[in-house]
ROVOLO-957839 format. One record per residue (C-alpha): residue in one letter; x, y, z. Coordinates in pm, whole numbers. Example, Ala and Ser with C-alpha at 12.3 -4.5 7.8 and 13.67 -1.06 7.14 Angstrom:
2
{code:A u:1230 v:-450 w:780}
{code:S u:1367 v:-106 w:714}
! end
This chain:
300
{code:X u:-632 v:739 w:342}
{code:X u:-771 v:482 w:552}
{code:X u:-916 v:367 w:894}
{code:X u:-909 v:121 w:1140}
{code:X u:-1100 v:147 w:1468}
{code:X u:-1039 v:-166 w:1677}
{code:X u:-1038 v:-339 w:2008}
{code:X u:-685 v:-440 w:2122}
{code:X u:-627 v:-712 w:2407}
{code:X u:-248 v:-673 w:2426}
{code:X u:-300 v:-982 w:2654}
{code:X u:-429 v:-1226 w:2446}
{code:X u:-313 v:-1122 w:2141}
{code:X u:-674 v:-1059 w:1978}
{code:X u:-757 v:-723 w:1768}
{code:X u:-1113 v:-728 w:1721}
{code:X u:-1205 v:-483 w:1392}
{code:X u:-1481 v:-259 w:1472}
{code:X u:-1462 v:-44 w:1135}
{code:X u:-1179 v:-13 w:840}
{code:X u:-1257 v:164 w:571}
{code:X u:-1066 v:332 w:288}
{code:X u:-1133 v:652 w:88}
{code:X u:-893 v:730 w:-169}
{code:X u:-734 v:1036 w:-172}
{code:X u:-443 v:1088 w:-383}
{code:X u:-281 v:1304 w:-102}
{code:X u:45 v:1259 w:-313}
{code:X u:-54 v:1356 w:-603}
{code:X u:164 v:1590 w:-830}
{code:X u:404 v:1602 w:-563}
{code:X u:683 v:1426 w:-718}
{code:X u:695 v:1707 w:-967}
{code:X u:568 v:2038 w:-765}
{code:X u:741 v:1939 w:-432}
{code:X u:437 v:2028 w:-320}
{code:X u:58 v:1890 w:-161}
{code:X u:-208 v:2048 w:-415}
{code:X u:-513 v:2254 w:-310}
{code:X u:-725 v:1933 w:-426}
{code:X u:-563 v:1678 w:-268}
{code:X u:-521 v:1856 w:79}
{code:X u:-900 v:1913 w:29}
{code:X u:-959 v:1548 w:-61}
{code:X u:-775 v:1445 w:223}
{code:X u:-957 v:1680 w:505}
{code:X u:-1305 v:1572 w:344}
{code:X u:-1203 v:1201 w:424}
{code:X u:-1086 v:1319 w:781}
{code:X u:-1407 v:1498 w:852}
{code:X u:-1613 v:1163 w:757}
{code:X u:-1309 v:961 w:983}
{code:X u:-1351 v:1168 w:1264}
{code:X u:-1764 v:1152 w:1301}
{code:X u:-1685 v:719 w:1313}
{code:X u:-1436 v:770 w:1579}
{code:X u:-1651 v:941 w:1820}
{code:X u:-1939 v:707 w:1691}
{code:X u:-1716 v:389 w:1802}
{code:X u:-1613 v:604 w:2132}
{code:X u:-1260 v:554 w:2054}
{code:X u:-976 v:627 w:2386}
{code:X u:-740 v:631 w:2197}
{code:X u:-615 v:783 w:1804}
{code:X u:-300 v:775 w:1637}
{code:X u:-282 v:917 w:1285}
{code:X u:54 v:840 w:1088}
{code:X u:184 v:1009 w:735}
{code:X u:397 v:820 w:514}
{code:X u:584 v:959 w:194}
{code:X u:394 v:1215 w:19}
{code:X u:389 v:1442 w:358}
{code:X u:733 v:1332 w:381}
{code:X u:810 v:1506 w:85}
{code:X u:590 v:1806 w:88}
{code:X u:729 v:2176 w:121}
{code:X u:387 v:2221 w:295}
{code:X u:334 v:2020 w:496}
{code:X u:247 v:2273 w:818}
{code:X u:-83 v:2310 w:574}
{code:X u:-162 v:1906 w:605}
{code:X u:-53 v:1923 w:981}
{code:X u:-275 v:2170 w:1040}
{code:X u:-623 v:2054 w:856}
{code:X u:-613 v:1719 w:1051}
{code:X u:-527 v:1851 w:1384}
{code:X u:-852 v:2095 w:1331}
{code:X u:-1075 v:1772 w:1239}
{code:X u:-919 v:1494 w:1447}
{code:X u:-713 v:1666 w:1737}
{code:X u:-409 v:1496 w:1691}
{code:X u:-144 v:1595 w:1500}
{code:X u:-7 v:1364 w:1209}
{code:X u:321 v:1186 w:1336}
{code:X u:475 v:1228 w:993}
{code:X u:727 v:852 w:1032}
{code:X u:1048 v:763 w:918}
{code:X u:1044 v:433 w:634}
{code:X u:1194 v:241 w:901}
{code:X u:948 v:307 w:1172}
{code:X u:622 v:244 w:845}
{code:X u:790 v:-103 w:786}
{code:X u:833 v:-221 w:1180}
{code:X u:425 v:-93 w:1159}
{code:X u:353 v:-307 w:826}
{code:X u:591 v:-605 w:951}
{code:X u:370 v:-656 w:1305}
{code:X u:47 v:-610 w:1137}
{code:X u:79 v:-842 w:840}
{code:X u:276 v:-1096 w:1025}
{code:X u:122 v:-1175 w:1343}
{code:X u:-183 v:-1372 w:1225}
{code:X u:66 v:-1619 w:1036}
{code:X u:135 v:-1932 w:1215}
{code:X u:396 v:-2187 w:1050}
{code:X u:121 v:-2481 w:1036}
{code:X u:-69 v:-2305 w:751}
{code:X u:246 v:-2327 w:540}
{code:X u:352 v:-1955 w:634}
{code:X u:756 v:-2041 w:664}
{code:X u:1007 v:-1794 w:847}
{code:X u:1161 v:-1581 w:776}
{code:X u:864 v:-1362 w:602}
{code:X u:911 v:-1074 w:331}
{code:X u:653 v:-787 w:365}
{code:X u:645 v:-615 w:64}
{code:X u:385 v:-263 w:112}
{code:X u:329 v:-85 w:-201}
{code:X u:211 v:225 w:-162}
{code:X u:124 v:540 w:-369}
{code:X u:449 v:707 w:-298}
{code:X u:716 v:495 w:-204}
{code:X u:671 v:94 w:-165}
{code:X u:847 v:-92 w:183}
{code:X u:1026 v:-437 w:200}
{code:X u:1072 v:-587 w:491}
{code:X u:1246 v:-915 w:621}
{code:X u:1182 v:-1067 w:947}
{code:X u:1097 v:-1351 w:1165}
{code:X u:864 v:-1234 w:1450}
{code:X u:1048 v:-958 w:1448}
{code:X u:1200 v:-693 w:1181}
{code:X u:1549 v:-815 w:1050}
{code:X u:1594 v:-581 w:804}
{code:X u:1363 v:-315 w:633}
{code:X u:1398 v:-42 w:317}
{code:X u:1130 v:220 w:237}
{code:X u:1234 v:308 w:-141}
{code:X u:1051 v:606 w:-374}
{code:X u:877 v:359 w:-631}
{code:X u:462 v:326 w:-541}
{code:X u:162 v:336 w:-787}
{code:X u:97 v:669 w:-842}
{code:X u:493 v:842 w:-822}
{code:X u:556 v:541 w:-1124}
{code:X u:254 v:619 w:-1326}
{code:X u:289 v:1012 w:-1290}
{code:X u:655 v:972 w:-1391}
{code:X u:634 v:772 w:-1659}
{code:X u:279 v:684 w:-1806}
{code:X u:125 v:1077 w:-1822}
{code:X u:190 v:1279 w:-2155}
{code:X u:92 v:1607 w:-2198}
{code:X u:-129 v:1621 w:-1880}
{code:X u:-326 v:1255 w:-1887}
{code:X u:-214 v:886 w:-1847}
{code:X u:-156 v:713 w:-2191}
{code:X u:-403 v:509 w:-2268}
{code:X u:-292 v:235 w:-2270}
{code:X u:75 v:302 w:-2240}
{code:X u:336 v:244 w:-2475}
{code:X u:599 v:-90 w:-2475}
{code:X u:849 v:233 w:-2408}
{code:X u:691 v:375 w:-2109}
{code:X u:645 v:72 w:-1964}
{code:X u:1005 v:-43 w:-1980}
{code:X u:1155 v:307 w:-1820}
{code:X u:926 v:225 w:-1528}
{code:X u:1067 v:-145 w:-1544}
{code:X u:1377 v:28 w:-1555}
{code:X u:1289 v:269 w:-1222}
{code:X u:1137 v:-27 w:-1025}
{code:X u:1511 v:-231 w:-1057}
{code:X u:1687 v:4 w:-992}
{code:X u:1486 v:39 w:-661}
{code:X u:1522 v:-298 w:-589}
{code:X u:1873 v:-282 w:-614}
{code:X u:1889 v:-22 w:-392}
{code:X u:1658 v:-228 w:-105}
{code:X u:1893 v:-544 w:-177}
{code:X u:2152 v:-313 w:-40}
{code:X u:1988 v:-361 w:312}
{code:X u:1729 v:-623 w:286}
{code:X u:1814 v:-988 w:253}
{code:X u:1511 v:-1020 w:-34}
{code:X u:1607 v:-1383 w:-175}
{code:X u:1649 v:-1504 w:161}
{code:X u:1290 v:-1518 w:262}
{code:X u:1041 v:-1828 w:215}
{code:X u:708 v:-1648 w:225}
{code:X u:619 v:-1343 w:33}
{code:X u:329 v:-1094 w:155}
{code:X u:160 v:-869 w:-28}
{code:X u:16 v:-567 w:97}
{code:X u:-170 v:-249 w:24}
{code:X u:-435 v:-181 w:-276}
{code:X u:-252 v:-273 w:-547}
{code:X u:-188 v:-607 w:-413}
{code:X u:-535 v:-675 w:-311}
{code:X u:-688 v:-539 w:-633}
{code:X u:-483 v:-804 w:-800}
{code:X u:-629 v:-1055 w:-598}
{code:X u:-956 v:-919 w:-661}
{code:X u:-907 v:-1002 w:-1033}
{code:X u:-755 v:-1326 w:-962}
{code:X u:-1076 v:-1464 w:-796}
{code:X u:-1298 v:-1282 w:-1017}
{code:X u:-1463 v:-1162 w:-783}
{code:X u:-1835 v:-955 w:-866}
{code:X u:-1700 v:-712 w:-576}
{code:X u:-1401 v:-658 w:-363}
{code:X u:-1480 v:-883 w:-67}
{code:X u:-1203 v:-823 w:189}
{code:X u:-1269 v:-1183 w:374}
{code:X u:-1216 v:-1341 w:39}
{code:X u:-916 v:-1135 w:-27}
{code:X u:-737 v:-1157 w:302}
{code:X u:-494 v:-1453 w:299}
{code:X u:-551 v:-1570 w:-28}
{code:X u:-241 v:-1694 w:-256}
{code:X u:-139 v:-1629 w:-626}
{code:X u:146 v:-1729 w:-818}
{code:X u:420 v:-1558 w:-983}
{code:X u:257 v:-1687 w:-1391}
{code:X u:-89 v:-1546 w:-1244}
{code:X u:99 v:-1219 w:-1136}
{code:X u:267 v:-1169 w:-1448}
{code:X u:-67 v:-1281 w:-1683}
{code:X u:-261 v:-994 w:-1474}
{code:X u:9 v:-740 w:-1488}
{code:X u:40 v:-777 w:-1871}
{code:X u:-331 v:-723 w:-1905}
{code:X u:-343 v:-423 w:-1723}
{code:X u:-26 v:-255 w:-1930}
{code:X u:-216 v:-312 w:-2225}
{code:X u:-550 v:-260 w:-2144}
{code:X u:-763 v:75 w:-2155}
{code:X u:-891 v:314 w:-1900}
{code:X u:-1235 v:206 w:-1990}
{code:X u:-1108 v:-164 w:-2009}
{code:X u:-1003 v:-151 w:-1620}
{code:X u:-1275 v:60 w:-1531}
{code:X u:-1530 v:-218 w:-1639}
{code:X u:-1364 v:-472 w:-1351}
{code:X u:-1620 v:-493 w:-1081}
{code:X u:-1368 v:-520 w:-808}
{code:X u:-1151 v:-179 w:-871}
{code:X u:-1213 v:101 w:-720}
{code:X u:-1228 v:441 w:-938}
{code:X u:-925 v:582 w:-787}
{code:X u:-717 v:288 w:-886}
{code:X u:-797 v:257 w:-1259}
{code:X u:-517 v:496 w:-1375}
{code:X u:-233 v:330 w:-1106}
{code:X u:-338 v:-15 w:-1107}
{code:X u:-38 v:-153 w:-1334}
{code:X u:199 v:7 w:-1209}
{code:X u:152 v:-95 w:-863}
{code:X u:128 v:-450 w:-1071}
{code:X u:447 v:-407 w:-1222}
{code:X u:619 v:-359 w:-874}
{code:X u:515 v:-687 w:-714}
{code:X u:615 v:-865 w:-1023}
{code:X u:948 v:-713 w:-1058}
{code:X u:990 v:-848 w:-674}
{code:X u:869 v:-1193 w:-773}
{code:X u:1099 v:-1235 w:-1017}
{code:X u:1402 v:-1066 w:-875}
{code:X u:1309 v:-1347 w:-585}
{code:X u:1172 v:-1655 w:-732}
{code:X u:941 v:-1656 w:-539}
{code:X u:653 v:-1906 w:-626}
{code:X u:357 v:-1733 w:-479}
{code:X u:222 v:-1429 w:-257}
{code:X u:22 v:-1426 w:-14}
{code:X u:-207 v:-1139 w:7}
{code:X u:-309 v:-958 w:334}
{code:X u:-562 v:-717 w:411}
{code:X u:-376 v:-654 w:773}
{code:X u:-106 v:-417 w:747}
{code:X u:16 v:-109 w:835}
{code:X u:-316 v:30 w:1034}
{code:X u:-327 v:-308 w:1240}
{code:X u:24 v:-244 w:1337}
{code:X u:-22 v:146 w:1409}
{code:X u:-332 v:-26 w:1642}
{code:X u:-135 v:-273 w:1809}
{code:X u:136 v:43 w:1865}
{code:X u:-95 v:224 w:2103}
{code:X u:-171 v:-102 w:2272}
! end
């Protein structure tokens, strides 16, 4: 669950960041399975809200828009969700469509990219969340967009968890049914999406960023470092193998993962890579503007 208070100058284009911060939740969790949001992660999710809603009236914000993606999507009860944030924040969560999440994703990782630093129409916005994961073609404006049900933690609770915990590390066999999930979803997106037609790739959400993170090496994750930088498809695929085959306490030990990640990191991984090489595309570049920039620029 994350945050972005910012000043918005529809005018000149500008959105100057005030506070983003992230706290991770797992509002999805088990809900691929139970139909359901679990006592834990609704709790999770209104501690989070509670902390949210103190830097909001901190910041003196006019205006607050809070959107749910898939997991409330799927939820039998979700009244339960809707509820617990309207309490805290006094709004009620606008629970969107996939189309309406990838117009949001589209205008906030696009509009920063200018042609003269080698960003070439038309873009592909690939968002891969914990639930479902977005792709997104466009120009400056959305051509074509498909939210499908492959994201970090729906692949790794389908496939990587045996008898109650993740495998550790998982097996060749595990990781090839999730291979076999994430084409199929691609597939699916190709049905709407012109993927192959695009000449730059970006990358968005925590798994994307994470990777990025152990690209550079980094000693922590340093958003400014992060945002806008490039990796190829080889450095992609020589992470994502390392991850697969690594252990819990292996991934734990990199400085620029957070906790909540460990368990979903390579899955999230193995998404982007799929893309890449479904593509060919050479590189991706990796934002750290996204959805919440384009939710901001919304109530502009």
């Amino acid at each position: 669950m994350r945050l972005l208070v910012a000043d918005v100058n529809p005018e000149t284009g500008e959105l100057g960041e005030l506070d983003r911060r992230m706290t991770i939740v797992r509002l999805g969790q088990g809900v691929d399975r139970t139909g359901r949001l679990a006592p834990e992660a609704l709790e999770r999710t209104f501690a989070a809200c509670r902390e949210y809603a103190g830097v909001i009236r901190e910041l003196g914000a006019e205006k607050v828009r809070f959107v749910a993606t898939s997991a409330s999507r799927d939820a039998e009860n979700r009244d339960e969700f809707t509820r617990g944030v309207v309490d805290i924040l006094g709004v009620e969560p606008e629970v969107i469509s996939g189309d309406q999440e990838a117009e949001f994703s589209f205008t906030g990782a696009t509009k920063e990219l200018t042609g003269g630093d080698g960003f070439a129409q038309p873009y592909l916005v690939v968002d891969i969340g914990g639930g479902s994961t977005e792709f997104v073609v466009g120009e400056d404006h959305v051509r074509a967009a498909r939210s499908v049900d492959v994201g970090c933690v729906r692949m790794t609770e389908r496939h990587l968890i045996e008898e109650g915990k993740v495998t550790d590390p998982p097996t060749p066999e595990q990781v090839a049914a999730m291979r076999a999930d994430i084409e199929a979803a691609l597939d699916l997106a190709e049905q709407t999406v012109p993927l192959r037609e695009a000449r730059t790739l970006v990358g968005l959400a925590g798994s994307v960023t994470t990777l990025s993170a152990i690209h550079q090496e980094l000693p922590e994750y340093d958003s400014a470092r992060i945002h806008h930088s490039r990796m190829t498809r080889g450095r992609v695929r020589q992470i994502t193998e390392w991850l697969l085959s690594s252990t819990h306490a292996e991934r734990a030990e990199v400085p620029s993962m957070h906790p909540g990640r460990v368990d979903v990191i390579g899955a999230g991984a193995l998404v982007l890579l799929a893309l890449m090489e479904r593509t060919g595309a050479e590189e991706v570049v990796v934002s750290e503007h996204d959805i919440l920039d384009g939710i901001a620029w919304s109530l502009a």
